[in-house]
C-alpha positions as CSV (number, residue, x, y, z in Angstrom):
1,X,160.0,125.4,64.7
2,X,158.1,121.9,63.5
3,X,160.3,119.2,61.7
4,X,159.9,118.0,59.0
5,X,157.9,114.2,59.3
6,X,157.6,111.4,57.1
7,X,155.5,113.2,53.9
8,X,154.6,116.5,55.2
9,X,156.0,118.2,52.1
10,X,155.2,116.0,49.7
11,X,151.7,114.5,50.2
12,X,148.1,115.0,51.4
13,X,146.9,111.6,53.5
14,X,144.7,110.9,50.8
15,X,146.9,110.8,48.2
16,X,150.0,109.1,46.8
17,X,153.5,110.0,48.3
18,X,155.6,112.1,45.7
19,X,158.8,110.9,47.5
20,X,160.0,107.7,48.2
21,X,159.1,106.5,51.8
22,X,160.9,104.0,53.8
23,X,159.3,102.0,56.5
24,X,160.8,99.1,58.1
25,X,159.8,96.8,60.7
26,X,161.7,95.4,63.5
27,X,160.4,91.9,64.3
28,X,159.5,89.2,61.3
29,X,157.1,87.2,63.4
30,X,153.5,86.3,62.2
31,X,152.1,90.0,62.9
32,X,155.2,92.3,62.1
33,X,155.3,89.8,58.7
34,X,150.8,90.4,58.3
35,X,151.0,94.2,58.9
36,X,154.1,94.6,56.8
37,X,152.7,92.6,53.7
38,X,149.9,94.9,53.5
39,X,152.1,98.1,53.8
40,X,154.3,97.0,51.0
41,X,153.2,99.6,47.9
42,X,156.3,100.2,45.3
43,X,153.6,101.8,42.8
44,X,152.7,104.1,45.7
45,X,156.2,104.9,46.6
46,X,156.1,103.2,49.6
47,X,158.4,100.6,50.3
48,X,158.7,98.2,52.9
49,X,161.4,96.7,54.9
50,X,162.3,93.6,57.4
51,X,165.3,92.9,60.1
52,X,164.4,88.8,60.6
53,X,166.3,86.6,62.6
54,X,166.2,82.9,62.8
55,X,163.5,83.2,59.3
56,X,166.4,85.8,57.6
57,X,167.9,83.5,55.2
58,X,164.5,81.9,54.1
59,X,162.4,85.3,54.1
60,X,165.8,86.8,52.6
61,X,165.9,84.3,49.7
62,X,162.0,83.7,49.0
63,X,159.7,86.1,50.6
64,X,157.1,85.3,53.0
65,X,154.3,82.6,51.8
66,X,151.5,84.2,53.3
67,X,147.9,81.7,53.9
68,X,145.4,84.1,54.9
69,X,141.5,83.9,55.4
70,X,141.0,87.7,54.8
71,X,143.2,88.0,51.5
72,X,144.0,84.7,50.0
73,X,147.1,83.0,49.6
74,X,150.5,85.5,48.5
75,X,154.1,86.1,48.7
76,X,155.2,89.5,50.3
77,X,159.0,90.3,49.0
78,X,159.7,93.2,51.3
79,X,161.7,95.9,49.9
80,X,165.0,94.8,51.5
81,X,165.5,92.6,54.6
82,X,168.2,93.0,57.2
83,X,169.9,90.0,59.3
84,X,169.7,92.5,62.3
85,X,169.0,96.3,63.3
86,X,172.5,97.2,63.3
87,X,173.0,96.4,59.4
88,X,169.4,98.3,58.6
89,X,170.8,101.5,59.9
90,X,171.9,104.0,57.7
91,X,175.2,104.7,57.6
92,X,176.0,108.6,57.0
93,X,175.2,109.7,53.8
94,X,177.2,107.7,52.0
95,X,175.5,107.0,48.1
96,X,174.3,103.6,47.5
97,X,175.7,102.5,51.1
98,X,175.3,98.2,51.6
99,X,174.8,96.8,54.9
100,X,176.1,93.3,55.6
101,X,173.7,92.0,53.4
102,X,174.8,92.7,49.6
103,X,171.2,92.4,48.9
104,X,169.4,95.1,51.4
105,X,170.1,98.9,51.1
106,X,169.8,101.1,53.9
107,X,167.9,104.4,52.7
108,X,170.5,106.9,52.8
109,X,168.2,109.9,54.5
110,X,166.8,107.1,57.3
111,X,163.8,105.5,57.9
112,X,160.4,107.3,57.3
113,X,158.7,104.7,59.8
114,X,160.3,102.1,62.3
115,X,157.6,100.0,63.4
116,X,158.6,97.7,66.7
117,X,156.7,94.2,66.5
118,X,158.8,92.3,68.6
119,X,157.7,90.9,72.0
120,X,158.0,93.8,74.8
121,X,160.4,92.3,77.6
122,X,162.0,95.4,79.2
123,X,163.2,92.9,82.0
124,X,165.6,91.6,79.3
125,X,166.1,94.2,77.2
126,X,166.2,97.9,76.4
127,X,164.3,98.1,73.2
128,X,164.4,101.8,72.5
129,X,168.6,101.5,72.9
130,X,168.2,98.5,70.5
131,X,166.7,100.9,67.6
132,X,168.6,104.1,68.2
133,X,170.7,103.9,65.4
134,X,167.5,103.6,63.2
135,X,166.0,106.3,64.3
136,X,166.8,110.2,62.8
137,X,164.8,113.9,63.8
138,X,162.5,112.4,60.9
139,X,161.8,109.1,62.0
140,X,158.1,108.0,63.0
141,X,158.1,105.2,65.8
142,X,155.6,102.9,65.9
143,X,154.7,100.0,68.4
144,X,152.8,97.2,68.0
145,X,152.7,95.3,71.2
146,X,151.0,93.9,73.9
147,X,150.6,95.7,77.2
148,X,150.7,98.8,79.2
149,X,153.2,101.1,79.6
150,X,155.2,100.0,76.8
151,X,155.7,103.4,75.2
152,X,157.2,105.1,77.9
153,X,160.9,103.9,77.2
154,X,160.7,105.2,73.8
155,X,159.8,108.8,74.5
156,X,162.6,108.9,77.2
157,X,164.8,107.9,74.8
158,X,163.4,110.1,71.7
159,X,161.3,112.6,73.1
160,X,161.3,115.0,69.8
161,X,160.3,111.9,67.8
162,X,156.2,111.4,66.6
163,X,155.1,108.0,68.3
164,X,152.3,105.9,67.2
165,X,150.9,103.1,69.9
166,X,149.2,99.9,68.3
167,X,147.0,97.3,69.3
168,X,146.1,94.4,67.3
169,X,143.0,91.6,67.4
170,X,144.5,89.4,65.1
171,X,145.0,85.2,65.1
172,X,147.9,84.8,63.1
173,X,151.3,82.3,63.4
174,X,154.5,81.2,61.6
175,X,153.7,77.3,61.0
176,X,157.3,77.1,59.4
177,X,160.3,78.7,58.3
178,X,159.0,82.2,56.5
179,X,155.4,80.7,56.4
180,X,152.5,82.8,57.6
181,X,149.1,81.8,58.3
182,X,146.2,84.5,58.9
183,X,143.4,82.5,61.1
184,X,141.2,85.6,62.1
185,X,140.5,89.1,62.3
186,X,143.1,91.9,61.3
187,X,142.0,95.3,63.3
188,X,144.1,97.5,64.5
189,X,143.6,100.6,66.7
190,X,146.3,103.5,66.3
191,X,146.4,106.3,68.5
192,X,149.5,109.3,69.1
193,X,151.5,108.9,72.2
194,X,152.8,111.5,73.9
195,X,153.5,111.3,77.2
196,X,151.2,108.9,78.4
197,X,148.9,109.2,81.1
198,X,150.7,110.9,83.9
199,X,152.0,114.5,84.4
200,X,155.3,113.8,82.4
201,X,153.4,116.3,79.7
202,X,152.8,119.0,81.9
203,X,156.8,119.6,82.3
204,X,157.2,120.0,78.7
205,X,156.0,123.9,76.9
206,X,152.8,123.5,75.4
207,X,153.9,124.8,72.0
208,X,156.3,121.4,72.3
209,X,153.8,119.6,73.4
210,X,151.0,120.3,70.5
211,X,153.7,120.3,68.2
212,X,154.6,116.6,68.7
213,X,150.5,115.6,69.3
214,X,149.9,116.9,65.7
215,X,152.6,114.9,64.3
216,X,152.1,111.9,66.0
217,X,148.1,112.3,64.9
218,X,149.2,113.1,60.9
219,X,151.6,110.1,61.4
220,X,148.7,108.1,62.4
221,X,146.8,109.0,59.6
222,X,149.1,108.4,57.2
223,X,149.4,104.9,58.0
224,X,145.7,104.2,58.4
225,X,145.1,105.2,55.4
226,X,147.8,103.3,53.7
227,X,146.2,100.0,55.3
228,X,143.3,100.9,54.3
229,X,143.0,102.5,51.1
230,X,145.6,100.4,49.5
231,X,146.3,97.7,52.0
232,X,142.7,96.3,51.9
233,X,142.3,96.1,55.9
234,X,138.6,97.1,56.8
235,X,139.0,97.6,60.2
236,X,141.7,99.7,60.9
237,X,140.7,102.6,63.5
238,X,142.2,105.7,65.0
239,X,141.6,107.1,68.3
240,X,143.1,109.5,70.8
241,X,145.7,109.1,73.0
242,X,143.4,108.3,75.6
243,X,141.1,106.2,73.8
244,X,144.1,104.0,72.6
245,X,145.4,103.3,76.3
246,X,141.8,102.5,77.6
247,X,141.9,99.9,74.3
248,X,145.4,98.9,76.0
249,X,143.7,98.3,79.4
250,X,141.0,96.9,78.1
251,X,143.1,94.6,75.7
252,X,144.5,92.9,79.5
253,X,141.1,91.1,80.4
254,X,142.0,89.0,77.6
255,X,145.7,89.0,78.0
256,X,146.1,89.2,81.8
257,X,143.2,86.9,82.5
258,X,143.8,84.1,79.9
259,X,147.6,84.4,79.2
260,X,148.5,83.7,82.8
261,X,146.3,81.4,83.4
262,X,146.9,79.0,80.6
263,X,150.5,78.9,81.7
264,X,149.7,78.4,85.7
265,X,146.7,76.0,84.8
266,X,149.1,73.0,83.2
267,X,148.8,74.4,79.4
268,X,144.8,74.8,78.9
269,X,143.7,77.3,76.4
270,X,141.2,80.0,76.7
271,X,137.7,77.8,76.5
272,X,138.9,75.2,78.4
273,X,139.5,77.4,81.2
274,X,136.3,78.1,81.2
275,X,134.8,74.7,81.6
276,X,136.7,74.9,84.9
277,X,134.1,76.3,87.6
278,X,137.1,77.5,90.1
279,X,139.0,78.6,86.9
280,X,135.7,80.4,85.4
281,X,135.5,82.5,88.2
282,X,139.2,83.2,89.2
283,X,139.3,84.6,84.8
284,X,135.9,86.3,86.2
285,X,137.6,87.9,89.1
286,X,140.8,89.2,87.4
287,X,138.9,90.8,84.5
288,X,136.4,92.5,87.3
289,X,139.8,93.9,88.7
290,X,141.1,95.4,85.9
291,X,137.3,96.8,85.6
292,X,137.5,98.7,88.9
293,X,141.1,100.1,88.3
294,X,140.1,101.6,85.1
295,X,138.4,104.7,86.4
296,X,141.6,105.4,88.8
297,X,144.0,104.8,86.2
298,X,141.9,106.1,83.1
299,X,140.7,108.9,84.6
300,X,136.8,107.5,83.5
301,X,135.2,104.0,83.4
302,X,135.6,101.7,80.4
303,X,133.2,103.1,77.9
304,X,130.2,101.2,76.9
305,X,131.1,100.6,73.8
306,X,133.7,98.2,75.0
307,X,132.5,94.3,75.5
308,X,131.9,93.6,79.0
309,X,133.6,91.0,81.3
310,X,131.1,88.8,80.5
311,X,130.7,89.0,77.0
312,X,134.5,88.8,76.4
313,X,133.7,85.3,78.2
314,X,131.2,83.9,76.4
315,X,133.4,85.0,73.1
316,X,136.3,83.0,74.5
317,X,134.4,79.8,74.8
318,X,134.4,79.9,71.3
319,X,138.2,80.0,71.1
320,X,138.8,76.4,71.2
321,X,142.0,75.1,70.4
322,X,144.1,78.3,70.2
323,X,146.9,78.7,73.0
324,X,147.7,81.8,73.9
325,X,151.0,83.5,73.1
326,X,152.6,83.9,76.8
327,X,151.7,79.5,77.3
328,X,153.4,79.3,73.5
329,X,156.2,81.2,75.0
330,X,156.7,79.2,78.3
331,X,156.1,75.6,76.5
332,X,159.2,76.4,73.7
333,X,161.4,77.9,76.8
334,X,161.2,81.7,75.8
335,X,160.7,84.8,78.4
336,X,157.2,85.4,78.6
337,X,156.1,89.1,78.9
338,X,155.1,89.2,82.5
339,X,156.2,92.8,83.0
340,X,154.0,94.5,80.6
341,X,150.9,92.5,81.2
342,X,151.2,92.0,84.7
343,X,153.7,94.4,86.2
344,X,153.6,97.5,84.6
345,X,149.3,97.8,85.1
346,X,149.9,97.0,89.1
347,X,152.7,99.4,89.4
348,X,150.8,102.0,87.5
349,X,147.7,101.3,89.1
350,X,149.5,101.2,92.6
351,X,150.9,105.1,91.8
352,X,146.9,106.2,91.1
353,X,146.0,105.0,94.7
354,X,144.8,101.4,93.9
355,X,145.7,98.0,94.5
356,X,145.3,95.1,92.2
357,X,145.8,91.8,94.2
358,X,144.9,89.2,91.6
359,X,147.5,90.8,89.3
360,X,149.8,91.2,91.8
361,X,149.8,87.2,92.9
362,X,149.5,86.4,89.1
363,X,152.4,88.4,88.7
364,X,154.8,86.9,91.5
365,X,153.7,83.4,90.8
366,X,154.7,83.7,86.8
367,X,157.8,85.5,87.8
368,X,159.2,83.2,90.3
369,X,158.1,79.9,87.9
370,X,160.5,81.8,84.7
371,X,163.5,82.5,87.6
372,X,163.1,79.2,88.6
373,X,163.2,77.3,85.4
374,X,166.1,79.3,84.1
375,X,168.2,78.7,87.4
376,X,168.0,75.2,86.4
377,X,168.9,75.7,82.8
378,X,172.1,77.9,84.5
379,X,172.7,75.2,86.4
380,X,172.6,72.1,83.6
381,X,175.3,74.2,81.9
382,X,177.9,73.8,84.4
C-alpha cells in the first residue's frame, strides 16, 4: 500500500498546502542558508527550519542578513533553528515538546522535508546515521551536494523513504557570522533517486519500485514549484533520475578539474589556471576524461545540450578572482571532499569497465597531501 508523503492529502502542486508543512535543513552554510530563505512561506503554510553550528547563536538571535544580486538585500528568520540534529528531532508525540533550545519546536508528527546541505565527506562521517532520528515513514530526503554517488548511503539506510538529488550553479558565501552574500546564479536541477544507476533496483518488486519513483517525482514537484511560484527562483529545473546523474557527472568537469587543481597548483583559481599552458591542457585533459567515461557509466554520451569541454573553459576564464570551495577548504584546514569528486566517479567508473587515470592520480595525490598535513597536526598535539 503507498504512504502517505509530505501533502499528498492535502494539496495539488499548484496550490497552497492546507496543512502545515515542516521542512528543515541540515547545514546553515551560504547555500543551505540561500535555498532555505526562499522556501520560508508562513502564509503558505510552509515553514522553514535550520540546525547551524558555529553561526547558531547569531542566526538563532537575528536571522540571516542576506546580500543578494538576484533578490536584494533581506533577513530570512527561519521558522525555528536547532544548535544540532539531535535537538531538531522530534521527540514522541509529546504536545508542544522543546528541544534544548527554549526557542525551536520540533514538529510533533516529524519533518515533511530534511534537506542535507552540508559538505559530503563519507570518509569522516556517516551522514545518513547522522539524520536518522529526523527522519519518519513520511519524511522526504533531499541532498544538495557536490558529487557522485552521494545518494547511495541514504537509500541503504532509508530505502522506503522518497529521495530528491540536487545540484546547484550558484556563487554564494558567508562573509561573516550569519551574513550571506548571493554573487551569481541560483539554478538548481532536482531529479528522484531511486536506486541509482546500477542493478540495486532490479532486486527490489516493481510495484516497490514505481511506488517510491512516483513519490520521489511528486516530492520533486512540490518543491520546484515552491521555489518557483513563491520563492521567485527562475531557473529551477526537474529532470529524471538519469538526467540528474548525467548533470552530476557533468557538474565534475568543473569540480574535478578546477577544484583539485587550485589546491595542487599553490592556491590559483579557475582563470588563472588557465593562463597556465601545462595547466590549460592538464584541466583540458581531465574534463576530456570524464567525457569518454560518460557513455560507460551513463549508459549514453553527454547530451548536446550540455556545454562542451571547451566552452566550460572559455566560461571559466571569466571567473576571476573566485577560489574554489575544495582550495577554500584546504587553506582554513578543513577535510576537503576528495571522495565524492574524485573517488567515488573512478570507483564507479572502474565497476562499468573503464579506467580514469587523471582522476585516479588527482585522487591519490589530494589524499595523501590531507593524511599528511593532519599527521602533523596529530603530531603537534603531543
Amino acid at each position: 500500500m503507498a504512504q502517505s508523503y509530505p501533502g499528498h492529502a492535502d494539496q495539488g502542486v499548484g496550490r497552497s498546502s492546507t496543512r502545515t508543512v515542516h521542512v528543515l535543513f541540515v547545514g546553515a552554510g551560504a547555500v543551505g542558508c540561500f535555498y532555505a530563505s526562499r522556501l520560508h512561506h508562513p502564509s503558505h503554510n510552509l515553514h522553514t527550519s535550520l540546525t547551524a553550528r558555529s553561526n547558531y547563536a547569531h542566526i538563532a538571535s537575528s536571522g540571516v542578513s542576506l546580500k543578494t544580486r538576484s533578490f536584494g538585500d533581506y533577513t530570512f528568520r527561519p521558522h525555528a533553528v536547532f544548535p544540532s540534529v539531535s535537538a531538531a528531532a522530534p521527540k514522541g508525540h509529546t504536545p508542544g515538546h522543546q528541544s534544548s533550545d527554549r526557542h525551536a519546536t520540533a514538529p510533533v508528527d516529524g519533518w515533511d522535508y530534511v534537506i542535507v546541505t552540508t559538505k559530503a565527506l563519507p570518509d569522516r562521517a556517516d551522514d545518513a546515521a547522522l539524520i536518522a532520528p529526523l527522519v519518519s515513514p513520511r519524511t522526504c530526503i533531499v541532498l544538495i551536494q557536490n558529487g557522485v554517488g552521494v545518494e547511495q548511503p541514504y537509500r541503504d539506510r532509508f530505502p522506503q523513504n522518497p529521495i530528491v538529488s540536487a545540484v546547484t550553479i550558484i556563487s554564494a558565501e558567508q562573509i561573516e557570522q550569519g551574513v550571506i552574500r548571493q554573487n551569481r546564479w541560483t539554478r538548481i536541477s532536482l531529479g528522484p533517486y531511486t536506486y541509482g544507476l546500477g542493478d540495486q533496483g532490479e532486486r527490489v518488486a516493481a510495484p516497490d519500485r514505481d511506488d517510491l519513483a512516483a513519490r520521489g517525482r511528486e516530492c520533486m514537484e512540490r518543491l520546484a514549484h515552491w521555489w518557483t511560484e513563491l520563492g521567485g527562483i527562475r531557473d529551477v529545473e526537474t529532470h529524471t533520475e538519469l538526467e540528474l546523474q548525467t548533470i552530476r557527472w557533468h557538474k565534475l568537469c568543473i569540480n574535478a578539474a578546477f577544484n583539485s587543481t587550485a589546491v595542487l597548483s599553490g592556491g590559483r583559481g579557475n582563470a588563472d589556471q588557465l593562463k597556465d599552458p601545462e595547466l590549460r591542457t592538464h584541466i583540458a585533459g581531465v574534463m576530456a576524461e570524464i567525457w569518454d567515461a560518460a557513455p560507460a557509466v551513463l549508459g549514453a554520451p553527454f547530451p548536446e545540450t550540455l556545454a562542451t569541454p571547451e566552452r566550460i573553459i572559455r566560461s571559466n576564464e571569466r571567473n576571476a578572482g573566485a577560489k574554489p570551495s575544495m582550495l577554500l577548504d584546504w587553506e582554513a584546514g578543513r577535510p576537503m571532499e576528495i571522495e565524492v569528486i574524485l573517488g567515488n566517479p573512478v570507483r564507479i567508473a572502474r565497476r562499468a569497465g573503464v579506467e580514469m587515470p587523471r582522476l585516479q592520480s588527482l585522487y591519490a595525490l589530494l589524499g595523501s597531501m590531507q593524511q599528511v598535513r593532519e599527521r602533523g597536526k596529530a603530531k603537534e598535539k603531543l
